[in-house]
N, C-alpha and C positions, 0 to 999 in steps of 0.2 A: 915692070914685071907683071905678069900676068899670069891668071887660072891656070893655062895651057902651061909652065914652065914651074908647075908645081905639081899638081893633078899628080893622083894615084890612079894609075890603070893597070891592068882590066880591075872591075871592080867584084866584091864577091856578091854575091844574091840569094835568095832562098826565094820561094813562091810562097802566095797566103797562105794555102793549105800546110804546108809544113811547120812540125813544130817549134815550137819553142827551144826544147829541147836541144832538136839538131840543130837551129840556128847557133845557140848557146856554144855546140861543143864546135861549129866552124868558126867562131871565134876565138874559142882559144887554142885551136889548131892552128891556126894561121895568123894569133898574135893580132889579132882586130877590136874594132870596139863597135862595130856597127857593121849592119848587111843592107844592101839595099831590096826592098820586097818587092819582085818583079811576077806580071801577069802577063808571060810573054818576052814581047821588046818591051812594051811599057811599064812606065815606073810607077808603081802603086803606093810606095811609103818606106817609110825608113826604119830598120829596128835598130835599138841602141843599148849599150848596155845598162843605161840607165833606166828605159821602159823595162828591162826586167830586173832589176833592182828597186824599184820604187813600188813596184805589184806588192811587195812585203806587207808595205805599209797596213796595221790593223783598220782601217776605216776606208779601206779600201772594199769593192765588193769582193765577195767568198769566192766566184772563180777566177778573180786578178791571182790570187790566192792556192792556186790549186797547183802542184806538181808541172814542170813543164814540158812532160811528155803529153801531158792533156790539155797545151793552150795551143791554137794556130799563130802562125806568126804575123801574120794578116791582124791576127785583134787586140795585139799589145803596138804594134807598129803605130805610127805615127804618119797619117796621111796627107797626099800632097806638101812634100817636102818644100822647103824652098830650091830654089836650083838657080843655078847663075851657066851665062854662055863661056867658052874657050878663053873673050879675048875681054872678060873682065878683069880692074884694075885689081892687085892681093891685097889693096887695103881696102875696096870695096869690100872684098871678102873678111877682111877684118871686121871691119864693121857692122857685116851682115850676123857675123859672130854677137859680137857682142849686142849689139839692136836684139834680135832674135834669141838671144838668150840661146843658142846654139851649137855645135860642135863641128857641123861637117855641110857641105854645100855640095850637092852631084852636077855635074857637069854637062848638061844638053847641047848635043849639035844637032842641027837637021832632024830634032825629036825623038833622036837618040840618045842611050847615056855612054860618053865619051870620057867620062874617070869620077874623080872625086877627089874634093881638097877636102883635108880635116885640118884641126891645129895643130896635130903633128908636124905635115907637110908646111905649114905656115912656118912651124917652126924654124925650118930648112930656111928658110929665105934671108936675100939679104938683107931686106927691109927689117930684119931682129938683130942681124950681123950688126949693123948702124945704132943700136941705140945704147943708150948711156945712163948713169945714172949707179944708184943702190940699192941694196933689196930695200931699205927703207922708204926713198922714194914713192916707191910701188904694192907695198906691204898692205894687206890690209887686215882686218879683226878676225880671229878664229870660230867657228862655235866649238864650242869645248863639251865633251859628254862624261863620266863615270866609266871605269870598265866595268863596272855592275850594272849599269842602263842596261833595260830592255833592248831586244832588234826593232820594236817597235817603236819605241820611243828615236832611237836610230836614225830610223827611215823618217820619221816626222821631223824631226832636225832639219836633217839633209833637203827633205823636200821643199820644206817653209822658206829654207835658206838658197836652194837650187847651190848646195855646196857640199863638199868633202867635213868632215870632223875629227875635231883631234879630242882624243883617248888621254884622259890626268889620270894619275895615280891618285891616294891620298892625300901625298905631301905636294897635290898642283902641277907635277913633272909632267911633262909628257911619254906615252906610254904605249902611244901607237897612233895608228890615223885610217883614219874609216874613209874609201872610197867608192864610187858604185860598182868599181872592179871587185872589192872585195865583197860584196852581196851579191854580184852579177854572176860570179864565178867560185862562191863558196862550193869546197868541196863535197859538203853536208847538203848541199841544197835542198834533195828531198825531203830531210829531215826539218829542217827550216819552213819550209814550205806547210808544214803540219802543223808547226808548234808555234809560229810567229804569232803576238799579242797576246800568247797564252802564258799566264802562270803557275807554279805548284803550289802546293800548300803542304808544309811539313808539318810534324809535331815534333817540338826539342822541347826536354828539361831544364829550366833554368831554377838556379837559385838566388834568392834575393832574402837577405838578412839570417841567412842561414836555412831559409825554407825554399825548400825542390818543388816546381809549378810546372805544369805545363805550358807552353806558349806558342802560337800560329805563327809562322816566317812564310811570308810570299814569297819564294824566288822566281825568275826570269828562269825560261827555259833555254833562252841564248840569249848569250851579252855582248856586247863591246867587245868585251875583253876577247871573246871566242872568233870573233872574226877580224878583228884588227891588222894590222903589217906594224910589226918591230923588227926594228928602233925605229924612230923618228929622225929624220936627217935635220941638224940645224945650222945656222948661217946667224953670223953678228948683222945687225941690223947695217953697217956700213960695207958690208961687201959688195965689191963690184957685181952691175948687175951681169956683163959678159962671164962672170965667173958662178954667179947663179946658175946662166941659162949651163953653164957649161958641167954645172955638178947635177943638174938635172936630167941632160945626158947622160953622164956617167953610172949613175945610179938608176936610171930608167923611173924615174918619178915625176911628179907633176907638179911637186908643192916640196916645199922648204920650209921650215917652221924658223921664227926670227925670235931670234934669246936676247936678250941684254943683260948682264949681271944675274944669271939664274934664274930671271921672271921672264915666260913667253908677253913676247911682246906684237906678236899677230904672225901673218903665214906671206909666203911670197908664192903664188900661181901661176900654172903656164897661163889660165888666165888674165889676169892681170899683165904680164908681157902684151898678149895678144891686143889688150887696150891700150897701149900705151903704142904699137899696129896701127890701131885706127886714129890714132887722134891725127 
């Protein structure tokens, strides 16, 4: 099996000059995760939902930071993509995935672009059909965040770890799960985009021993909690792994959270599938 009998075509595109913005909203107009940024025929880079998810981050510079009617798409994009030909092997692309710490591969013929594989499409293939095993097999450790974290702290998580997070309650449940779809595509964006790494500062009355003080509470101006997807879907750590891939279908998600007796006991990934692709 090869590139060519996977590949998404036609692929969608934006130009540098265009925003952020419009790129943002033909992604989720057309149920995407990435545009390819074309000058022309040629292919200048790739934007992802995660290049505008990740701009959040507070230590980032102030215009990564700014509203996305005022970024080009050209300057969060990601330049000279990797790119593989028609009649490369899908586990090359597997492992171009994982090697490359990456999500999608554009497809070059004759110096053209001729479609585009993501893990989606990997998905599809037989080579996933074929394999075996349980979600435990495959499982691996979560990072876990507060639904009272910061967005900033969030995005630092996610970054350091190049991974999704899962959202505990107080009693350690899980509560929800943070993905870069959900920063990439909050509906508050603009608002976020203002207030990320920013805190308030209240003043509450408290009493202690029977006497009324004043006292400073820092809150977060977005948390966890505000952007999060509930429920969290979970799977016993010995579920078949075809019945994994097949509830991750069902439910349009990426990741499954692995229980054992009431304790999360780590997450199962389309990445993690996708390596078990390459080996």
């Amino acid at each position: 099996m090869y590139a060519r009998d996977v590949m998404t075509a036609p692929v969608y595109t934006v130009s540098p000059g265009e925003t952020v913005a419009h790129a943002r909203n033909l992604m989720v107009r057309h149920k995407i995760s990435r545009l390819l940024v074309m000058e022309g025929a040629t292919l200048s880079g790739i934007l992802t939902k995660k290049d505008i998810a990740y701009r959040l981050r507070q230590g980032e510079p102030a215009w990564r930071r700014r509203p996305l009617d005022r970024i080009p798409a050209g300057v969060l994009a990601t330049e000279k993509p990797v790119t593989a030909a028609p009649d490369t092997p899908v586990k090359r692309i597997a492992r171009i995935f994982v090697e490359k710490a990456i999500s999608s591969v554009p497809i070059i013929e004759a110096g053209l672009v001729a479609g585009i594989v993501t893990k989606t499409d990997l998905m599809k293939s037989v080579l996933v059909r074929n394999l075996h095993g349980t979600a435990g097999d495959v499982m691996e450790d979560v990072p876990v965040v507060s639904r009272y974290h910061s967005l900033n702290h969030v995005v630092s998580v996610m970054k350091e770890r190049n991974d999704k997070v899962l959202v505990c309650d107080e009693e350690n449940a899980p509560a929800g799960i943070i993905t870069e779809t959900n920063l990439a595509f909050y509906e508050d964006e603009p608002g976020i985009s203002g207030v990320v790494g920013k805190d308030v500062t209240i003043v509450r009355r408290e009493t202690s021993q029977g006497k009324s003080g004043v006292g400073l509470l820092s809150v977060a101006s977005v948390t966890a909690g505000d952007v999060m997807t509930s429920p969290v879907i979970t799977v016993p750590a010995g579920t078949d792994l075809q019945e994994v891939i097949a509830m991750m279908g069902r439910h349009h998600v990426n990741s499954l959270v692995v229980m054992e007796n009431g304790t999360i006991s780590g997450i199962v990934k389309r990445d993690d599938i996708i390596k078990e692709v390459a080996k």
